[in-house]
N, C-alpha and C positions, 0 to 999 in steps of 0.2 A: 504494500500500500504506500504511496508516493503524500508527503506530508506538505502540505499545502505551504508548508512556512520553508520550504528547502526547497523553491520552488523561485528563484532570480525572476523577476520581471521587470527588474531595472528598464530593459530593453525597449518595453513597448510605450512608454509617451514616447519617446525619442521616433520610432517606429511611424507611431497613429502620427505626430506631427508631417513627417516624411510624406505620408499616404494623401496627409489633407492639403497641406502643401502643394501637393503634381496636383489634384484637385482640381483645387483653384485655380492652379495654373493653365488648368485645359479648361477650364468655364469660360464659356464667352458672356458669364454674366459679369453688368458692372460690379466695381469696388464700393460701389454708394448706390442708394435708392437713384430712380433717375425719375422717376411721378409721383416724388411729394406731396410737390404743390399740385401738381390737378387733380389728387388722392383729395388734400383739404379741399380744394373746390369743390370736387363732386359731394363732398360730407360737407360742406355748408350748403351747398344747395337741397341736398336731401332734407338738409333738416328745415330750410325756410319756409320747405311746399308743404309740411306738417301743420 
């Protein structure tokens, strides 16, 4: 039986950083929202027609 606490996992943030990393790097989404402001416009307008 393999004891959980003998068991190194130092490795994997270092790892999942790496993974999320290339990630990103192949999203062609932006770094920043990019429809904020027409997200607020359309939610003020929703809420005037109330």
């Amino acid at each position: 039986m393999i004891d959980a606490l003998d068991i190194d996992l130092a490795w994997w943030p270092e790892r999942l950083h790496t993974v999320l990393d290339e990630a990103q790097a192949a999203s062609g989404l932006p770094d920043a929202p990019a429809a904020y402001d027409a997200l607020d416009d359309f939610v003020v307008r929703v809420r005037l027609e109330r």
